[in-house]
N, C-alpha and C positions, 0 to 999 in steps of 0.2 A: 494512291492518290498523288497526281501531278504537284508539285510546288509550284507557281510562278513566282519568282525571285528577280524580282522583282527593276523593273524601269518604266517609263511614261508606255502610255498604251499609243497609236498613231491610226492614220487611216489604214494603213495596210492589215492593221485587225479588226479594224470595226467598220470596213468596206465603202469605200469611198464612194460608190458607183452604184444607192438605188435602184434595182430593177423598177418600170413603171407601165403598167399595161395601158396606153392609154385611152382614153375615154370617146366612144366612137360616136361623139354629138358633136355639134356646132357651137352648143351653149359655151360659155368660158369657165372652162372648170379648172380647176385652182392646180397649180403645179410644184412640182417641189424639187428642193437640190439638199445634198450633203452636207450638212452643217458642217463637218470637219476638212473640205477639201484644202486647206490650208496645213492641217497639221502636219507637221513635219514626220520623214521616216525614219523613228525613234522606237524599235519593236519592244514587247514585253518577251522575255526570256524564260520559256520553259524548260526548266529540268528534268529530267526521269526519275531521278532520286527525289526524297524530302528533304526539308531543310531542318541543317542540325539547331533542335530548337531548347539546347540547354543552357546557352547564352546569348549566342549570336556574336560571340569573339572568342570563344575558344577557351573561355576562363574556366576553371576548377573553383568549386565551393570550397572555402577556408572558415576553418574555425577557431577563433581566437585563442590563444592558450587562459589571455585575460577573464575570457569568459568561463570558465570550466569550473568545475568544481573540485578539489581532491575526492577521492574516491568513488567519482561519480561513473553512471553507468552508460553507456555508447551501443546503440543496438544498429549495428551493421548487416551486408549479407557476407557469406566463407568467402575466400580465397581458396578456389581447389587446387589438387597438383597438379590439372590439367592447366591454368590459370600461370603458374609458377613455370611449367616446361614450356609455356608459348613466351614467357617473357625472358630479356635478356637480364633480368632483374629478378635477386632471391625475395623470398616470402616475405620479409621483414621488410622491405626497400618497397612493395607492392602495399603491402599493409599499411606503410606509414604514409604513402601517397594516398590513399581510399580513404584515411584520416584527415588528412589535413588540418594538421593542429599546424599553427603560424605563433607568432610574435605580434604585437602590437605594426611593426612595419610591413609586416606581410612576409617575412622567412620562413620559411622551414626550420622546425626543433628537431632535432635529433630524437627521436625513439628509443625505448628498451624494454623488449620483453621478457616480463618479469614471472611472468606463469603459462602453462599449457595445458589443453586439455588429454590427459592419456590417451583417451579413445581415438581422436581425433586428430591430435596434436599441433590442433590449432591456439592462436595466443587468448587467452581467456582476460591476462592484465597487464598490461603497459603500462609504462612512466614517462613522463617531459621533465626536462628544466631549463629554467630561462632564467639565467643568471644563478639567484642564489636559493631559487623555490624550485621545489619539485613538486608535480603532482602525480597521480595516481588514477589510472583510468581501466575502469571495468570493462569487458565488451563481452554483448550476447547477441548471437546469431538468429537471423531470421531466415532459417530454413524454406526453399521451396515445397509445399505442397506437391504429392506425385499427383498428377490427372489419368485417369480414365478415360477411353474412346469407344468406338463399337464399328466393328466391320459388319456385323448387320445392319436390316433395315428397321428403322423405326416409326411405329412402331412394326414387334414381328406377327403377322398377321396367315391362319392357318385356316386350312376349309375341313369341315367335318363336327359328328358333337365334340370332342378332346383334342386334348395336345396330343401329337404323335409319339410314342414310346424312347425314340430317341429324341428328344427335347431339348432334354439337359444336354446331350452332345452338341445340340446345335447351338444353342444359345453360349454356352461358355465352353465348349472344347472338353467337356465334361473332368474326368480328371485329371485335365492339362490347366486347368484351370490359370495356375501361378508359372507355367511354361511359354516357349514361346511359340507353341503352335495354337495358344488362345484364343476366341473368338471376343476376349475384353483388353485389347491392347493397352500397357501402361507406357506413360512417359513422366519423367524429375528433370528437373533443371538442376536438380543436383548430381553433382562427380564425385570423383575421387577423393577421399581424404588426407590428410598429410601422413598418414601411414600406411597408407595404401588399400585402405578398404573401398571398394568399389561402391554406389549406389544400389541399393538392393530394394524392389519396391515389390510385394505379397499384394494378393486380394483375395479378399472373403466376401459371401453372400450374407449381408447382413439383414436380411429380408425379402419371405415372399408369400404373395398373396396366397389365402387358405384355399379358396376354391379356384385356384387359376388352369386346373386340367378341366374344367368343361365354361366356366364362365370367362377365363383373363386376368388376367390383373397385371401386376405388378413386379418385377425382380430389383433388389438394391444390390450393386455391388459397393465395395467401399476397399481403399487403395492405399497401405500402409508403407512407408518406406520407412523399414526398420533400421537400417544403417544408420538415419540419423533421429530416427522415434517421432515423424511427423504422419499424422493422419490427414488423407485429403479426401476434397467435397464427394460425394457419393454421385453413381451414377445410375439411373436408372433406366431400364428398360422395362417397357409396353409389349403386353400379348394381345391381341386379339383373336380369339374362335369364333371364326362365320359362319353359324349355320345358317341350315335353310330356310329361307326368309319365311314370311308370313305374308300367303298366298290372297290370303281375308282382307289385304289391305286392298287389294286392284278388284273384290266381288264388285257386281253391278257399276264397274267403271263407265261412265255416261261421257260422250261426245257435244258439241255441239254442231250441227250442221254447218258445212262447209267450216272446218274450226280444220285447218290443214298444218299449222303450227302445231297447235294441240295434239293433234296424228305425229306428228315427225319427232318432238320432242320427246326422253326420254322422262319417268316418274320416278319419286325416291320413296322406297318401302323400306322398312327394317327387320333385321328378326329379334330374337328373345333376348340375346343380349345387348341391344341397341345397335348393331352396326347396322351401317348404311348399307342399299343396294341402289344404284342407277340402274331402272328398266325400260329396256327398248320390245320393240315389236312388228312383227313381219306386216307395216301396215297399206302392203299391197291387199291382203285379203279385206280393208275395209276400203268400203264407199262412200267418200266422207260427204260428199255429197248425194248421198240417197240415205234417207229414213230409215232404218230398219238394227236387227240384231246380226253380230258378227262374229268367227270363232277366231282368236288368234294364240298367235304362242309369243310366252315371253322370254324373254333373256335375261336374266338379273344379275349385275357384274357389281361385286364388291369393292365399295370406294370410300377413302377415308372424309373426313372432314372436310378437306377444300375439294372435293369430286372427283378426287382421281384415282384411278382404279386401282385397286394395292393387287401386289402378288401372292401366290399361297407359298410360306415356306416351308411348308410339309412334301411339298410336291418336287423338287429337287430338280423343276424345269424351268431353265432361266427365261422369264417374259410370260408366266403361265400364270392369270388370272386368276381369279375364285370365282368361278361363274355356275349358277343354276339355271336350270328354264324349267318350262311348265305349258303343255299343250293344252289346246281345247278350251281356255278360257274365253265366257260372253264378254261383247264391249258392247254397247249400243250406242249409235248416233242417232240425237234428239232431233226432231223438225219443230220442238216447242220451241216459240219466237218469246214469250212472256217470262217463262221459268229457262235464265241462262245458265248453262253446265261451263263455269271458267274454269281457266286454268291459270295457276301461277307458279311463274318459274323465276325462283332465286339464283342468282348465279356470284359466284366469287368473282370478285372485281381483277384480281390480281392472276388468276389461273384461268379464268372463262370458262369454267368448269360447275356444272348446275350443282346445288351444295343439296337444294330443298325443293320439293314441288307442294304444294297446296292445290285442290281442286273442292268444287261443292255446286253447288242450284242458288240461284237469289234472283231475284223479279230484275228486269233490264233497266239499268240505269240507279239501284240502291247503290250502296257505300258497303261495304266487305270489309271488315277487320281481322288483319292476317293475326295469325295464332303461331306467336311468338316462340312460345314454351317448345315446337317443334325443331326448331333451327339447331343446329350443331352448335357443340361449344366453341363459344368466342363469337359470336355471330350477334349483333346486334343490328334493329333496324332505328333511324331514324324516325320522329315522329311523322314528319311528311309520306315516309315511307309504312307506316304502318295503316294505314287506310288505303282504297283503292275501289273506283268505280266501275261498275260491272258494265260494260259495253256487250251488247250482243252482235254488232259486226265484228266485234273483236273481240271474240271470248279468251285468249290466251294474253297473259300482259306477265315481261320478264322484268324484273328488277336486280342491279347489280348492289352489292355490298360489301364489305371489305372487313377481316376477322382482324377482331381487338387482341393487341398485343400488351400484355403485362409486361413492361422493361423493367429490368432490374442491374444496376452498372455498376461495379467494385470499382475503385483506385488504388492500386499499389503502387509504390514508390518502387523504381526498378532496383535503384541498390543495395534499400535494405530491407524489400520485397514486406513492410509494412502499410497496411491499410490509412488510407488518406484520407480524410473528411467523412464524410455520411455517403451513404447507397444513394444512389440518383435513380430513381423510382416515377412511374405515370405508366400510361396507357395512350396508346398509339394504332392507327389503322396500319395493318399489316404493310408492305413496302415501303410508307411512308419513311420521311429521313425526320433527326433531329439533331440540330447540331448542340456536343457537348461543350462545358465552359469548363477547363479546367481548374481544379482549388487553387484556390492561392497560394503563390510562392509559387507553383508548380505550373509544365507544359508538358502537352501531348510529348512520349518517345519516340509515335509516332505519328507523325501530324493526320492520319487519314481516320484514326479514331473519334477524332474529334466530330464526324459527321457519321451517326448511330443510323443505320436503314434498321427498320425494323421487321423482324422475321420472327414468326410464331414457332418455331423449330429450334430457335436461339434466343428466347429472349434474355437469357441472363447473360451477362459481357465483362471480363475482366480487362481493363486499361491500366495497362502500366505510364509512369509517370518519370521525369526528370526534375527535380528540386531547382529553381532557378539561382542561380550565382548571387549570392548578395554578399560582395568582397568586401572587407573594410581595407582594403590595399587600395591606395590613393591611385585612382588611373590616369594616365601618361595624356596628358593634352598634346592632341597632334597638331599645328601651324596647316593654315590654307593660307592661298593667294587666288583672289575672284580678279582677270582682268576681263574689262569689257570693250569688245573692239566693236570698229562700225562695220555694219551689216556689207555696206559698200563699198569701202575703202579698207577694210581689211586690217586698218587702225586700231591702234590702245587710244582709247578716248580715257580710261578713265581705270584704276586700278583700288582694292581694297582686301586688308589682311584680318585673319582674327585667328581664333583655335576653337577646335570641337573636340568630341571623341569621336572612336573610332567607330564606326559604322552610322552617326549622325546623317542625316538627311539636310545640306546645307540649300538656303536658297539665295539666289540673286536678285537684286534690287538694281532697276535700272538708272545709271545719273538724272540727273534732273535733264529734263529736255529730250529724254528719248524712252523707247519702251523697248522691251525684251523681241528679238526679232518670229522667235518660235520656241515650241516647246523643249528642246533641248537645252534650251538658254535658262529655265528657267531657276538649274538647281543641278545638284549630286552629291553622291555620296563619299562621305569623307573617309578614303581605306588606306590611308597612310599619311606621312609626315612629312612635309613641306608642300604639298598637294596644291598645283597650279591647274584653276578651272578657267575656261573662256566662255564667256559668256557675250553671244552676237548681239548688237543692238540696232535700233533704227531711231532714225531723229523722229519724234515727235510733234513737227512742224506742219504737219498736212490738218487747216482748219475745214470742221465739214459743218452742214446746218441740213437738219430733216426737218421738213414740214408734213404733216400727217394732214390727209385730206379726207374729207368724210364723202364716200363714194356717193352716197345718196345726195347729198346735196353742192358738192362741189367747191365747200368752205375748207380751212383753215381751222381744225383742232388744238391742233398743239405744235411746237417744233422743241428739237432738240439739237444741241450746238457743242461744241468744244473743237479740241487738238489731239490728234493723234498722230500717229505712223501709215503712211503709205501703205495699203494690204492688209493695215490690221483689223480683225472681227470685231465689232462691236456690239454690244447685246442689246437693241431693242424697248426703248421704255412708251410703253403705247400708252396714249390717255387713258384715265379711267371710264370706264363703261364704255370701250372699244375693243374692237379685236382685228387683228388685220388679215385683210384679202387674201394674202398670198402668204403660204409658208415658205417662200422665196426671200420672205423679207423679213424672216426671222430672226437672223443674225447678217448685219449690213457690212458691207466691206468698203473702209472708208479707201477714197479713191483719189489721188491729187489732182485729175483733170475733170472730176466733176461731184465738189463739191456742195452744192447743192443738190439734195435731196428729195421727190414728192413722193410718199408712199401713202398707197390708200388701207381705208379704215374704214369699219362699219359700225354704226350704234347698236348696243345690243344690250336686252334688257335685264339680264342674268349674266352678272360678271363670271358665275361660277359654272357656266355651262359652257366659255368659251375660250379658247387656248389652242394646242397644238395636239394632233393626236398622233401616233407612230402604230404600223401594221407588224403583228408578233415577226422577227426576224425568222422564225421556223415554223411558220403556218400558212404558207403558200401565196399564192393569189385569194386576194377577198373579195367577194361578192357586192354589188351595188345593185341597190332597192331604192322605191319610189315612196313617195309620202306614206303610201297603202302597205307598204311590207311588199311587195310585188318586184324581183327580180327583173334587172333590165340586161339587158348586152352591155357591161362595163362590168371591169373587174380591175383591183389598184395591186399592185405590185406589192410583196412580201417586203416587212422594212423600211416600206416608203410611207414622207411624213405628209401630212394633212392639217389645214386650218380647221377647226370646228367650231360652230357659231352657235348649236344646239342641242341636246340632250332632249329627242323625244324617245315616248313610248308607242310602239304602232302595234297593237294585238297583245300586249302582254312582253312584248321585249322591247328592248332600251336599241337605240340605235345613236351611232352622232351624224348630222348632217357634214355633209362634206363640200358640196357644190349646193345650187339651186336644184329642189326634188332630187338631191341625190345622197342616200344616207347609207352607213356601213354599222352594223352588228357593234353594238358596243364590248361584246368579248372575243371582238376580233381584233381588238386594239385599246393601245393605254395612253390616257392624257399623258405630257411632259412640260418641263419647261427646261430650253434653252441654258446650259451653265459650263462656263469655263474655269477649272482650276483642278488642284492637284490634292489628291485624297492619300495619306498617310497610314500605314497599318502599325500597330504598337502589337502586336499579337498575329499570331497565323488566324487569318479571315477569310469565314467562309463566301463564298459566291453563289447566286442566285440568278435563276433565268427570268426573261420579262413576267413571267407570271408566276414568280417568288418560288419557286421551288427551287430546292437549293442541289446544287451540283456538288456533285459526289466523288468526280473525279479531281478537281481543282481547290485549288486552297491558294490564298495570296500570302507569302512570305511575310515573315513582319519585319518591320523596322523599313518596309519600302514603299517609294512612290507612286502613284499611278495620275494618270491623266483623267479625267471625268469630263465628259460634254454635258449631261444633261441631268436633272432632276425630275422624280416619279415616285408618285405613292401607289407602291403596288401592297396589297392585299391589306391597304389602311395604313403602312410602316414605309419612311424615309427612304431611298434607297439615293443612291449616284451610280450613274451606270457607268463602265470601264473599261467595256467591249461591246460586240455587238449586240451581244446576248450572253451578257454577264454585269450583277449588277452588286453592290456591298450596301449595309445598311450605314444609315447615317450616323447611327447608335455606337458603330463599331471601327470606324477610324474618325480620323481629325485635318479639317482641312488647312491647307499652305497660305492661302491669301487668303 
């Protein structure tokens, strides 16, 4: 996962220059520009690396000696001798730094180790003293678990009644079992000990299914590192035996005429021990268009759960299938118009790979309720989804669905390889993401865990953790100096000092009489001591006055008046129960040669149907429709914004009007409103695209600024956007102004 590390976002990221197809009528259809054409070229800075997120200054966790107890116990992770030969520091000098026992001011005690363990000959009990106290401190190790992998495939999946007689060879290397030409590779995160005993990790079969040479089941391995007496999680391996299907599922298989979908598509049979087969069929020999009885042959290719075709690993040919056929079987194509023969085809959302077919007879136009209990495990449908209306021009109807993931997520603390809070536990549609919220006290080690994709292959996930610094060492207030010179003359108008810490986020305030000239101006970050920032200003002196005119009748609504800066953006306060003309005049740019202002307005009866809309930044050119739903020759530009005055429904979809008779798909775009300021992250925060799905690759650093133009409730939750297509919840930083 990318870090952005953070600075003001500008146009050069969130594209100055709406593409805009325009509108091939005469009528006046409403036009639009860049809200941000002003912002300054101030880029956000992506890193390759993550951001070290164990302080954010580089500080080590301290523990008070004050606070300790005498002979109290400290559960750390080892120090190995590989650990001691990479440092220019002995074991003790390493140990006592991975301690950090301090003083009240924040020093370092001197250490002494006072026991060791034989085996090991690591320190099992240290001593401090400060001053005229000594105490006494226990430590016990939190040994890494060894893991287990599989260089087969899972599960291992074979054609015929039985396992093949060499089996056991291929699953585990047979009696290489604990060697290393194993087919159950081990890995420890534990080394060497201080006396030189290497990591040494065994595994045993510690379970297997009674009947798995003709039905499958089950193998446990489990992974012992004896060196240091830790047993780890078990791993298991899946068999499958695919015989030959069951031929009785396709007797008397029924067409419907001209049903050519239904012809092309394959159907899912199983045999005796539940696996699947997708079946295909030579269906040139049928006429799907002519009445009659027909002979074909089938294909039946062995597929797992999400539809995809497994190998046989009995067969020692890489890419060789498990596949049956069967000649001579009847199909018949019905010419009964009353009694429809459908077909229903389930397909995995995530692999487009058909999982389940259902077919049967029901009179044209009843309601059919699909039979659930058939679908593969993990496979639910929605209720909307579980009915479905028999069409006889259309006997085949597919539905996609997406397999439920049980997540299951461990936190260990990377140091002392201790479990942290509770299991983070739910159920999720397969690929789906979910972002995690680290325990307290604690941050992602590595910030890209913190956004969980969910995979039915993995759903269980161990996240290691970094403890956050909570020093009681008084930290060093660093001295700033803010001057603020004129935008024009290049002057110190005005100068002011204070102190932060170190990585604070400072902002500038403009003297009275002037405002900040651009976003650059607005702030920075405090990363040293005596820290001299400029901050550009403009005078304030440009008085402007908007009169808002009601198009319809040519009156005087409302105005609005004050003092600003030459160029600066102004945000817009329309009467109530208006909305205005043009998304040109959404954000006004006050101007010193024409300070009077007429912007037109229309009454409208639905406050909440009317505002600004913007087209998805990665969904192309969008389509314009007529009152009717009826496609015209106009299409609005990917990105580009629009006034909208109404929220109808034409046929069953929502549209927003956009011109006169001219409306766009309301899921082809998201209301906003207009907003200028600077959004703060306290935390690595994740990001989201216009239609709330969260990006997997990016994470915004914390403790940094970003720039926000606009406001949007996507999927009913807060958001500020911060690129062009990148948006953070409101929930999860805090705003500067």
């Amino acid at each position: 996962m990318v870090a952005l590390a953070g600075v003001l976002l500008s146009t050069t990221i969130l594209g100055a220059n709406a593409s805009i197809i325009e509108a091939a009528t005469k009528s006046k259809e409403i036009r639009v520009k860049n809200e941000l054409k002003r912002a300054p070229a101030i880029q956000a800075q992506a890193t390759s690396t993550s951001v070290d997120s164990t302080t954010g200054t580089g500080m080590v966790s301290k523990q008070k000696f004050s606070d300790l107890k005498n002979d109290q116990i400290l559960k750390i992770s080892p120090i190995f001798q590989e650990d001691v030969d990479n440092s220019r520091e002995g074991y003790a000098a390493l140990l006592q730094d991975r301690l950090g026992i301090v003083d009240n001011k924040g020093n370092s005690l001197a250490m002494t180790i006072e026991q060791r363990d034989k085996q090991t000959n690591f320190a099992t009990k240290v001593s401090y003293a400060d001053g005229k106290e000594t105490k006494t401190i226990n430590l016990e190790y939190n040994y890494f678990k060894p893991e287990l992998s599989t260089e087969r495939s899972e599960p291992m999946n074979y054609k015929g009644d039985s396992l093949p007689s060499n089996f056991m060879d291929a699953i585990t290397s047979g009696k290489n079992l604990n060697n290393a030409s194993t087919n159950v590779p081990k890995l420890s995160h534990n080394r060497t000990d201080l006396n030189g005993h290497k990591d040494d990790v065994e595994t045993e079969i510690t379970h297997m299914s009674s009947n798995i040479d003709t039905k499958g089941g089950e193998i446990e391995f489990t992974p012992t590192d004896v060196t240091y007496g830790v047993k780890g999680d078990s791993l298991i391996r899946h068999v499958k035996i695919f015989q030959e299907p069951d031929w009785n599922q396709l007797a008397d298989r029924t067409l419907q005429l001209n049903d050519k979908e239904g012809l092309s598509k394959p159907v899912t049979i199983t045999d005796s021990n539940g696996n699947r087969y997708s079946v295909t069929m030579n269906s040139d020999a049928v006429n799907i268009a002519e009445p009659g009885q027909y002979k074909v042959t089938y294909k039946a290719t062995g597929i797992d759960d999400s539809g995809t075709p497994v190998i046989d690993e009995g067969s020692h040919v890489v890419g060789n299938n498990i596949v049956y056929t069967k000649r001579d079987q009847a199909i018949t194509v019905s010419g009964d118009k009353t009694q429809v023969n459908y077909n229903l085809i389930i397909k995995d959302k995530k692999t487009g790979n058909i999982i389940d077919t259902q077919s049967g007879q029901a009179a044209d136009g009843s309601t059919v309720t699909i039979d659930t209990s058939k679908l593969p495990s993990g496979y639910t449908l929605s209720d909307a989804q579980k009915t479905f209306k028999v069409d006889g021009k259309n006997p085949s109807k597919t539905i996609e669905i997406s397999k439920s993931v049980n997540y299951n997520v461990k936190y260990l603390d990377k140091d002392t390889n201790q479990q942290v809070g509770k299991n983070v536990t739910g159920v999720g549609n397969e690929g789906s993401s979910i972002v995690l919220q680290a325990p307290s006290g604690y941050d992602f080690a590595d910030t890209s865990d913190m956004i969980l994709t969910l995979d039915s292959q993995t759903p269980q996930k161990t996240i290691y953790l970094v403890k956050k610094a909570v020093s009681s060492i008084p930290v060093e207030r660093l001295n700033y100096t803010i001057q603020y010179k004129d935008f024009s003359t290049n002057e110190v108008i005005d100068k002011s000092t204070s102190q932060g810490n170190l990585g604070d986020y400072i902002s500038a305030e403009a003297p009275s009489g002037y405002t900040l000239a651009d976003l650059s101006s607005y702030g920075f970050l405090l990363n040293k001591n005596n820290m001299i920032f400029t901050s550009y200003v403009t005078k304030a002196n440009t008085s402007y006055s908007i009169s808002y005119i009601d198009e319809a009748t040519n009156k005087e609504v409302g105005t609005q008046t004050g003092k600003g800066a030459d160029g600066e953006n102004l945000d817009l306060k329309v009467p109530t129960g208006y909305a205005l003309v043009n998304a040109d005049d959404a954000i006004y740019q006050i101007n010193s040669s024409n300070r009077n202002v007429k912007i037109s307005v229309k009454k409208v009866a639905d406050s909440d149907d009317l505002g600004l809309v913007s087209t998805y930044p990665d969904g192309g050119s969008v389509q314009v429709y007529d009152n009717n739903g009826k496609a015209v020759n106009i299409e609005l530009g990917q990105a580009s914004n629009w006034v909208t005055d109404q929220l109808k429904t034409i046929n069953g979809i929502e549209y927003y009007r956009v011109a006169t008779d001219k409306y766009i798909r309301a899921d082809k775009a998201y209301k906003y409103v207009p907003f200028s300021n600077v959004a703060m992250t306290s935390k690595e925060t994740p990001v989201y695209d216009s239609k709330g799905k969260v990006n997997t690759e990016k994470v915004l650093a914390k403790n940094t600024p970003w720039y926000t133009d606009r406001i949007a409730k996507i999927n009913g939750i807060k958001m500020y956007r911060v690129a062009t297509n990148m948006w953070v919840k409101a929930s999860e930083v805090h705003l500067k102004y």
